[in-house]
C-alpha positions as CSV (number, residue, x, y, z in Angstrom):
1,X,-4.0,-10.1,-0.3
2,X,-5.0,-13.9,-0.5
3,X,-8.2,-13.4,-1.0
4,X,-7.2,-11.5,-4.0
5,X,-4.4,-13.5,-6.0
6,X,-4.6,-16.9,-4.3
7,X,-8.4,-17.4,-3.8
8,X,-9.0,-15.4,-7.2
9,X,-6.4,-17.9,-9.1
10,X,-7.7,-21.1,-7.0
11,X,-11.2,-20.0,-8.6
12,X,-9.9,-20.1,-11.9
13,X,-8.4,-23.4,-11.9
14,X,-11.0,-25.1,-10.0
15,X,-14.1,-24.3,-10.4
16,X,-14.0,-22.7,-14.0
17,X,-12.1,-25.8,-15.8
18,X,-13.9,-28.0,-13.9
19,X,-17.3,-26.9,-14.6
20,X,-16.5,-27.5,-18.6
21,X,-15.5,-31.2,-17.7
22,X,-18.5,-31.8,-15.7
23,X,-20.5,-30.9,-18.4
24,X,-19.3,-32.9,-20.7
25,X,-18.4,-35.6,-18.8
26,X,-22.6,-35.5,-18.3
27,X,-23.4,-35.6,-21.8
28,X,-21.1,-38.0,-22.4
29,X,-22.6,-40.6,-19.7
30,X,-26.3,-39.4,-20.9
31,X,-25.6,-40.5,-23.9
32,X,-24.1,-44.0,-23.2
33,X,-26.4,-44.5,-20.2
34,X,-29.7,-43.9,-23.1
35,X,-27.8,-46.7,-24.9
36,X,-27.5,-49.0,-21.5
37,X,-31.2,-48.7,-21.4
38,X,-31.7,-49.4,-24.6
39,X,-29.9,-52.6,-24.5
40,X,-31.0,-54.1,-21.5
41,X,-33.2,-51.7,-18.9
42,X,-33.8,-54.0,-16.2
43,X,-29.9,-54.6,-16.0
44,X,-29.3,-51.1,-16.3
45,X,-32.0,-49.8,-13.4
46,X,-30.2,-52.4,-11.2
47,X,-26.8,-50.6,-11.9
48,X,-28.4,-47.6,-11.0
49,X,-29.3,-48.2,-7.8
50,X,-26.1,-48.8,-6.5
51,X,-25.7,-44.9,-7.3
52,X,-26.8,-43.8,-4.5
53,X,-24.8,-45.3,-2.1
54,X,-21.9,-43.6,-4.3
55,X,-23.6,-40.6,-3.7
56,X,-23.7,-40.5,0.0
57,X,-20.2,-41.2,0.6
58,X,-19.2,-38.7,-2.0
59,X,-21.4,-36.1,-0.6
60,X,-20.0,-36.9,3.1
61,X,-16.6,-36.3,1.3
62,X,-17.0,-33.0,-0.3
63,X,-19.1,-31.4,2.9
64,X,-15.4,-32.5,4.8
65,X,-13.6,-31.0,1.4
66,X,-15.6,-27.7,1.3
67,X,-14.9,-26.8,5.3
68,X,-10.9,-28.0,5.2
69,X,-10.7,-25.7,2.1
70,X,-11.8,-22.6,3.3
71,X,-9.5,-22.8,6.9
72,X,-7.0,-23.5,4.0
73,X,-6.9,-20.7,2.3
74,X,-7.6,-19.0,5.7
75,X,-4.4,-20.3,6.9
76,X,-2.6,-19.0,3.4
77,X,-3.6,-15.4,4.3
78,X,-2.2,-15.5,7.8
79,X,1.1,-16.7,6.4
80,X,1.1,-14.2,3.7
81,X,0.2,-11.5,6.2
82,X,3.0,-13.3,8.4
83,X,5.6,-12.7,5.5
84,X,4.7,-9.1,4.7
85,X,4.9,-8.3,8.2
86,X,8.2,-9.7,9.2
87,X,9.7,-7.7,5.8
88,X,8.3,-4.9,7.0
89,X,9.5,-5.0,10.2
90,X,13.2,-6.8,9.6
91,X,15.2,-3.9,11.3
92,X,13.2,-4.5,14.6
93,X,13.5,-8.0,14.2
94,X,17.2,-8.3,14.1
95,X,17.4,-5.4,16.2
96,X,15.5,-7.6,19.3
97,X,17.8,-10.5,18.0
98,X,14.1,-12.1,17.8
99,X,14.4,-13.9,14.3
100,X,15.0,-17.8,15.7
101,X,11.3,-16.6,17.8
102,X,10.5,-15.5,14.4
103,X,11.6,-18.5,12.3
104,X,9.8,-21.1,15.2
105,X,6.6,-19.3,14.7
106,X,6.5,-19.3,11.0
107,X,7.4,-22.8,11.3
108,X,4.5,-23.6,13.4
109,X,2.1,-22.3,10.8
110,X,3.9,-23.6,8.3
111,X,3.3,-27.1,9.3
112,X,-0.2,-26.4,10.6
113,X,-1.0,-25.2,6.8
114,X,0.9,-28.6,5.3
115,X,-0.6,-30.4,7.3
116,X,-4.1,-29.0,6.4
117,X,-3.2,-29.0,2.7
118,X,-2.2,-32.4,2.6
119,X,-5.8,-33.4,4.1
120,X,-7.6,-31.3,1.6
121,X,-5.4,-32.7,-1.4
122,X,-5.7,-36.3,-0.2
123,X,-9.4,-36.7,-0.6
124,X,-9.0,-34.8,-3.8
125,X,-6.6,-37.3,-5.4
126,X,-8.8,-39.8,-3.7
127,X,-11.5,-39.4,-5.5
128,X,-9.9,-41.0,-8.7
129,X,-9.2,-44.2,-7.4
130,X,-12.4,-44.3,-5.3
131,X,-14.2,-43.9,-8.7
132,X,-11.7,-46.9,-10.1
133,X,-12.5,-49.1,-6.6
134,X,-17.0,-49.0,-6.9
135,X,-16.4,-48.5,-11.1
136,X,-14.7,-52.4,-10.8
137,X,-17.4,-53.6,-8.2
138,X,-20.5,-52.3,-10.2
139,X,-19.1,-54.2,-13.2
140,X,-18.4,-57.6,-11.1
141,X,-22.1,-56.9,-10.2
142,X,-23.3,-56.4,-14.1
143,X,-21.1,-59.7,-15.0
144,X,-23.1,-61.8,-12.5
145,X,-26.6,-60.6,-13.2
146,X,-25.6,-60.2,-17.0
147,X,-24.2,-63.7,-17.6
148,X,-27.2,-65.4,-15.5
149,X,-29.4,-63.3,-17.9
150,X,-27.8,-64.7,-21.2
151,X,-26.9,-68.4,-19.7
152,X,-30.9,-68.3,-19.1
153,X,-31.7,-67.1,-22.5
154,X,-33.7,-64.0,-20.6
155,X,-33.7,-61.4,-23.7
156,X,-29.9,-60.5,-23.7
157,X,-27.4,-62.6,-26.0
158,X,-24.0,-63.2,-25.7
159,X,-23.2,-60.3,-28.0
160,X,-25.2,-57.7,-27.0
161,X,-24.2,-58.4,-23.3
162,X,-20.2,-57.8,-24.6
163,X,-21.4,-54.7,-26.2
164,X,-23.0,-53.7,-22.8
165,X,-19.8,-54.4,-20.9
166,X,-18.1,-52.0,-22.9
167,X,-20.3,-49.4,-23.5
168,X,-20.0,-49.9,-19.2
169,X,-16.6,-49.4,-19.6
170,X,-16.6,-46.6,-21.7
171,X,-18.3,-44.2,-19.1
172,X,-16.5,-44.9,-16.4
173,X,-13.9,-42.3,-17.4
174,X,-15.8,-39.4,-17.8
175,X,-17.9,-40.4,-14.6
176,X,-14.5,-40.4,-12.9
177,X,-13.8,-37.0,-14.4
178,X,-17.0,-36.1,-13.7
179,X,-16.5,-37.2,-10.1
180,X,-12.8,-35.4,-9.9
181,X,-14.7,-32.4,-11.4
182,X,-17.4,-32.7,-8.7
183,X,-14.4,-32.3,-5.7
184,X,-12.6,-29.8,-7.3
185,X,-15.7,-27.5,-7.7
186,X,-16.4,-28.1,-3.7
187,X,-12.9,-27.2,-3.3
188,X,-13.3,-23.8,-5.3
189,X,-16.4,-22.8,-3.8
190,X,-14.8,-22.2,-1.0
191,X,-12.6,-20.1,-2.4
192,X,-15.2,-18.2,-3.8
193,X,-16.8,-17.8,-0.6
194,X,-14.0,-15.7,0.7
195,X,-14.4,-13.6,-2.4
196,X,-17.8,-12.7,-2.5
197,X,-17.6,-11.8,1.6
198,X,-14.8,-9.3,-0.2
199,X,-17.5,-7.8,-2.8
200,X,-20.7,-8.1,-0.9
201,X,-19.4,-6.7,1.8
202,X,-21.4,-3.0,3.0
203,X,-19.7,0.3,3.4
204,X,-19.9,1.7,6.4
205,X,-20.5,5.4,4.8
206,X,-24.0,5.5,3.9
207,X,-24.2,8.0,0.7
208,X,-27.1,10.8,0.8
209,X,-29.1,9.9,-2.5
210,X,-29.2,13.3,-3.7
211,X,-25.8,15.2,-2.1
212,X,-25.3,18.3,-1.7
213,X,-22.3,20.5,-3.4
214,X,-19.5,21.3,-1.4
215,X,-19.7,24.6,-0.1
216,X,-17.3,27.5,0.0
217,X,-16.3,27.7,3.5
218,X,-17.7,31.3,5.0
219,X,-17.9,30.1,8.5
220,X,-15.7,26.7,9.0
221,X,-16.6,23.6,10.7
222,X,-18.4,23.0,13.4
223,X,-19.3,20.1,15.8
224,X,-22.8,20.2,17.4
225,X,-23.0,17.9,20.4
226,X,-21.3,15.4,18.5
227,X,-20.8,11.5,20.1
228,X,-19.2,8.4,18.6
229,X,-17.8,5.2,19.9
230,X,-16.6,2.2,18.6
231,X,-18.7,-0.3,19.4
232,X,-19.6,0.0,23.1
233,X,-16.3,1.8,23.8
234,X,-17.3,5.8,24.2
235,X,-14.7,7.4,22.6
236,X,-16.3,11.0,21.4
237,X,-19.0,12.7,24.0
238,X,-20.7,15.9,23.5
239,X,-17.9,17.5,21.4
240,X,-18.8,21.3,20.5
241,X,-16.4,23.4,19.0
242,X,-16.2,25.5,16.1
243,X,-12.8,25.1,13.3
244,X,-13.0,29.0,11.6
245,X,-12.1,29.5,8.4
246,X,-8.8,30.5,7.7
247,X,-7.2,30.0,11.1
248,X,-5.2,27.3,12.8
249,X,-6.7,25.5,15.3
250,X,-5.1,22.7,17.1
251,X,-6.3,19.5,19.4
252,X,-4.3,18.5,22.0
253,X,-4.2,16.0,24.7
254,X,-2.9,12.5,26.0
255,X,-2.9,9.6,23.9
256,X,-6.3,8.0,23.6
257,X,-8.7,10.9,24.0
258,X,-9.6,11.2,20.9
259,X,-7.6,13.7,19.1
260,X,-7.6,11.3,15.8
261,X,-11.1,10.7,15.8
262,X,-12.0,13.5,15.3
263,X,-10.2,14.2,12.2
264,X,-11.5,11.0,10.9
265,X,-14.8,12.4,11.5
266,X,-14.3,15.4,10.0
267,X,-12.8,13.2,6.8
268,X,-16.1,11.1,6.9
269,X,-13.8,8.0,7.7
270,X,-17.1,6.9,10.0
271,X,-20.9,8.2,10.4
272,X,-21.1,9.7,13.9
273,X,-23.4,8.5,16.4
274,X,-25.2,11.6,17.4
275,X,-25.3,15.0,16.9
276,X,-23.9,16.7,14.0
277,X,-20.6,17.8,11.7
278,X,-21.8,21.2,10.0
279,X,-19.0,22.3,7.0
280,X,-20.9,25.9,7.2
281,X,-24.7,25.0,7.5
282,X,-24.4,22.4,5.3
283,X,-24.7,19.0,7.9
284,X,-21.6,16.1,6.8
285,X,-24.8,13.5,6.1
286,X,-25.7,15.7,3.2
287,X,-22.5,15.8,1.4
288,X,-20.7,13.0,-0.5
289,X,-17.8,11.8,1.5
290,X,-15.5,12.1,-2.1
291,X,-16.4,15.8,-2.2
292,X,-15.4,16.2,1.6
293,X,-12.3,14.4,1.0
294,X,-11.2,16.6,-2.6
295,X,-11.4,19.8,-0.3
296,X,-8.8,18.5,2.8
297,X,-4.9,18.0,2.2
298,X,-3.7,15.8,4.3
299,X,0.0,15.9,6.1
300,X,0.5,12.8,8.5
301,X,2.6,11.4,11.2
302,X,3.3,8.2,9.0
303,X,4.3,9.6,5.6
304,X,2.7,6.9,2.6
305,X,4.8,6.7,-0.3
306,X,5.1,4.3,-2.8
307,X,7.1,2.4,-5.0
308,X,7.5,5.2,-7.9
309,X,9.2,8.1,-9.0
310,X,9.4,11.7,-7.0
311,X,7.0,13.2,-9.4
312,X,4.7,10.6,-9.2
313,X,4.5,10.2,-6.0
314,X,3.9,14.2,-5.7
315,X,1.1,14.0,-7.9
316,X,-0.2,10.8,-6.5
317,X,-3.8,10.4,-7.4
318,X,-3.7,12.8,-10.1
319,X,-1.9,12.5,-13.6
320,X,-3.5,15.7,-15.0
321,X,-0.4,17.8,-12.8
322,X,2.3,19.4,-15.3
323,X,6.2,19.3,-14.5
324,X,5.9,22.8,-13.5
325,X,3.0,22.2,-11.4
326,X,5.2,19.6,-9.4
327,X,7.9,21.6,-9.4
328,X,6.4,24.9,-7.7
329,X,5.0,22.3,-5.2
330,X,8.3,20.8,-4.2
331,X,9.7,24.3,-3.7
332,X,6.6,25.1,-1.6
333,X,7.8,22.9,0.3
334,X,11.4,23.0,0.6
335,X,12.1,19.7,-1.1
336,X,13.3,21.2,-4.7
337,X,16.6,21.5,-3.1
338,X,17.3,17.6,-1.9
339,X,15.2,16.6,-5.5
340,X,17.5,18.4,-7.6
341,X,20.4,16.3,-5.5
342,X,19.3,13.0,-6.6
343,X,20.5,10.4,-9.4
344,X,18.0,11.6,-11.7
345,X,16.1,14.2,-9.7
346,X,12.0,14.1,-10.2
347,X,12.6,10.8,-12.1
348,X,14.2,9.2,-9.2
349,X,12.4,6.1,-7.7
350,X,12.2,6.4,-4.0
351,X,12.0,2.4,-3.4
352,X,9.3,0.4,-1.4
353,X,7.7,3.1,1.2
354,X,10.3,5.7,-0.1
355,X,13.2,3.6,1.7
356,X,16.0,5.9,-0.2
357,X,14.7,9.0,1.6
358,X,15.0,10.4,5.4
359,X,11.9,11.2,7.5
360,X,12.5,14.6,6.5
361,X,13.1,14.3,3.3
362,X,9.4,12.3,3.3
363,X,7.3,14.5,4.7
364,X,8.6,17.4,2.7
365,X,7.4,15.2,-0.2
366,X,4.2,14.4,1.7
367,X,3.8,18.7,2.2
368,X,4.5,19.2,-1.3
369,X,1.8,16.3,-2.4
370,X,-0.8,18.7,0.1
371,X,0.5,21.9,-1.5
372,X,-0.3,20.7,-5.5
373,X,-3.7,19.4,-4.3
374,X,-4.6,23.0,-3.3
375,X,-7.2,22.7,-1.0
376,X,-9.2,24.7,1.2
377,X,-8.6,22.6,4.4
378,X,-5.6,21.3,5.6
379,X,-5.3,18.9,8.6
380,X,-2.0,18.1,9.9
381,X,-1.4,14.9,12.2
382,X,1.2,15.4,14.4
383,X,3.7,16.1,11.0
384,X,7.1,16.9,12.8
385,X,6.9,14.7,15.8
386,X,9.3,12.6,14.5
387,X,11.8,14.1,13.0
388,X,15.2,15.8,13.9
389,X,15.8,19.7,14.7
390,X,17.3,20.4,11.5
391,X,14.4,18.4,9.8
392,X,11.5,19.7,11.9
393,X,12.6,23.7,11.2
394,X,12.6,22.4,6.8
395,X,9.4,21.2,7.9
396,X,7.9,23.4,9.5
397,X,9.0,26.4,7.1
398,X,7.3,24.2,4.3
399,X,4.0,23.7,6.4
400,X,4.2,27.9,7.5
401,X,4.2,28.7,3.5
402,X,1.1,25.5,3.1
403,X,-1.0,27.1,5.9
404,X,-1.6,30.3,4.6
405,X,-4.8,31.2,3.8
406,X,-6.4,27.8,4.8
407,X,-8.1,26.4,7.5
408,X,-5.7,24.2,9.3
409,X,-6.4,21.6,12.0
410,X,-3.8,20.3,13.4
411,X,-3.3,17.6,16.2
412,X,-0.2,17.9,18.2
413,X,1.3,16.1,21.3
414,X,4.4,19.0,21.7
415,X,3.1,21.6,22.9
416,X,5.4,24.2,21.7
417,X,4.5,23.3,18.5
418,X,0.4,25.0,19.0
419,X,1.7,28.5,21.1
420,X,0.7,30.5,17.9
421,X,-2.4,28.5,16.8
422,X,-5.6,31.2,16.9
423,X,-7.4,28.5,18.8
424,X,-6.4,25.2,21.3
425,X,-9.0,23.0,21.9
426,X,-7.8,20.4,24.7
427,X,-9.4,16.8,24.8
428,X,-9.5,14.1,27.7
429,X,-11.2,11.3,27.5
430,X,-12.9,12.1,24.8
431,X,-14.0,15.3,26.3
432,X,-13.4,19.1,25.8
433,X,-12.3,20.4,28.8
434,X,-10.7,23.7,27.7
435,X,-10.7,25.8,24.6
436,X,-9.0,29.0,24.0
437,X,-5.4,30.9,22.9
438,X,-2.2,29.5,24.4
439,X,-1.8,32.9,26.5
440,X,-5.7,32.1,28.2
441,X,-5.4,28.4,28.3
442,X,-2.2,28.9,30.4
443,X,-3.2,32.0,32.4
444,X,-6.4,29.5,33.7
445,X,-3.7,27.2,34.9
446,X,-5.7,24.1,34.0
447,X,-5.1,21.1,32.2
448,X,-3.1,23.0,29.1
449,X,-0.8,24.0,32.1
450,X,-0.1,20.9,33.8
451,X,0.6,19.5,30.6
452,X,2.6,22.5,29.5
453,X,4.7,22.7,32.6
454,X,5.4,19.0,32.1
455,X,6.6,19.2,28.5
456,X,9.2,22.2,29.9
457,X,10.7,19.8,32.7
């Protein structure tokens, strides 16, 4: 987020205005400089090489400039990140009575970025006076060689030595702006920095060149001796298993064994280490991840809303959609009814993350959203865990009339929420260990059955 307004407006008013005043400010002592030589050149060429002096302490300067700047602007983003979070998460904050532990914190960083700022800013606005302080001794240097020259009589009169002196004087302004100009460039660079490690940055989905069409699903999904970790961590290992078309299928297991994984794998979210993700024949490297993605609905845990109307927020992603097409989607999902009850019904705004609505009420909006996008596949991510009875029965009648005809995955951590899924495949650490109906899985009185049994105590 800082990267994008901050840095991006930084940019603008650094390094963009202050490239136009350096080069002018250039011309500008070109010009009067050619004149200087004209005048007088010996005087001139021992003017000059006091210049690089200047150069070395303003190049030690700006190296100190260009490093503070980008931990400023580092800093920036952690406190915006800082600031989102705690609005985000006010209830728990007040709810832990943890906002003085809040406020200290903030304050810490707070200071830490003032702090930092003010170093940055000082050598900016130093750089003017610096300019004024070896500008006023290079002229006590030119009156001292220049008056010995004329009080000598050594080719430089009285009057073309004033001339001199002013023409001196005349450049010193746009070498200071120049010099100003100079900082403030080193300043934005760093800012720029941070952007480009935004837009050069590589995807992690490597394309195929030439992809393949998305096929009609005849057989499903399969995963053939599939393994992927992140980083060294081993989180997938030789997965096999088969999702059929048109059935339900569900992954269970304990937290961490890689239930979710796998339907980021199946999403093209990562590239796999090994083995393969077949839709049909057809292998996942061989199809664009966009096409994948336009064939799965998607029902989640954590219902994403925004800050927009019901019907947009239906259609989200799409404008082509027609009020009626929304509509039959909403009743899909058993969400026409609570619509119809709002202030202006589909033209209600929902508020930041859909505050104005209940968990139910969200993830019937987040079923009807799957149910206009129509596709073939439909994964579901633990979609009722959180919600009432009354809720969860809405819900789950919604996600009954979604499933039909599809092929649904769906991840689950109640049990009794799988019984009539065609197919249970169970995971542990990051292993299959059983596959089969609820009836066989709990008749082999394995791990299904221990966790079964535990989820009926």
């Amino acid at each position: 987020m800082s990267r994008i307004s901050a840095d991006v407006l930084e940019y603008d008013e650094t390094v963009l205005r202050s490239v136009q005043t350096m080069i002018n400010s250039f011309v500008v002592v070109a010009l009067y400089l050619a004149m200087l030589f004209y005048i007088n050149w010996q005087l001139t060429i021992i003017t000059l090489l006091l210049f690089p002096l200047v150069a070395l302490l303003t190049s030690t300067l700006s190296r100190k400039l260009k490093s503070n700047s980008k931990k400023l602007q580092a800093k920036n983003g952690e406190l915006i990140s800082d600031i989102e979070q705690t609005v985000a998460g006010l209830r728990i904050i007040k709810s832990l009575t943890a906002i003085d532990f809040v406020n200290e914190a903030f304050r810490r960083k707070n200071h830490s970025y003032t702090q930092l700022r003010n170093s940055v800013y000082r050598k900016i606005y130093l750089a003017s006076p610096q300019s004024e302080v070896i500008s006023s001794f290079v002229i006590a240097v030119i009156l001292l060689i220049g008056s010995r020259q004329v009080l000598l009589g050594q080719d430089l009169t009285s009057g073309m030595f004033i001339v001199y002196l002013i023409l001196f004087v005349l450049i010193i302004k746009p070498a200071k702006d120049a010099s100003t100009a100079f900082y403030n460039i080193k300043k934005g660079i760093a800012c720029m920095n941070r952007i480009m490690e935004i837009e050069d940055s590589d995807n992690t989905i490597k394309e195929p060149e030439q992809a393949v069409d998305f096929p009609t699903l005849e057989k499903g999904i399969r995963f053939a001796d599939v393994q992927f970790s992140y980083g060294d961590n081993i989180v997938l290992n030789n997965i096999n298993c088969l999702f059929e078309k048109g059935k339900t299928t569900a992954i269970v297991g304990s937290s961490g064994s890689g239930k979710t994984t796998m339907i980021d794998l199946i999403e093209k979210f990562y590239t796999i280490n090994n083995g393969d993700i077949l839709f049909d024949d057809i292998s996942i490297n061989n199809l664009n991840s966009k096409d994948i993605r336009q064939n799965i609905a998607m029902v989640g845990q954590e219902t994403i809303l925004v800050n927009d109307t019901i019907a947009n927020n239906i259609s989200f992603g799409n404008k082509s959609y027609t009020q009626e097409e929304i509509q039959k989607a909403a009743q899909v999902a058993n969400a026409e009814e609570f619509i119809l009850n709002l202030p202006d019904g589909y033209e209600t705004n929902i508020g930041d993350r859909g505050d104005m609505l209940s968990g139910g009420q969200k993830q019937r909006i987040s079923i009807a959203r799957a149910v206009l996008k129509n596709a073939p596949i439909l994964i579901l991510d633990e979609a009722t865990s959180a919600l009432d009875t009354e809720s969860e029965r809405l819900v789950q009648m919604a996600l009954d009339n979604l499933s039909k005809d599809r092929t649904v995955i769906m991840i689950a951590h109640r049990l009794s929420t799988v019984i009539n899924a065609d197919k249970i495949i169970v995971l542990d650490n990051g292993e299959i260990k059983e596959q089969g109906t609820h009836t066989e899985l709990y008749n082999q009185k394995g791990l299904y059955y221990n966790l079964y049994k535990m989820q009926e105590i």
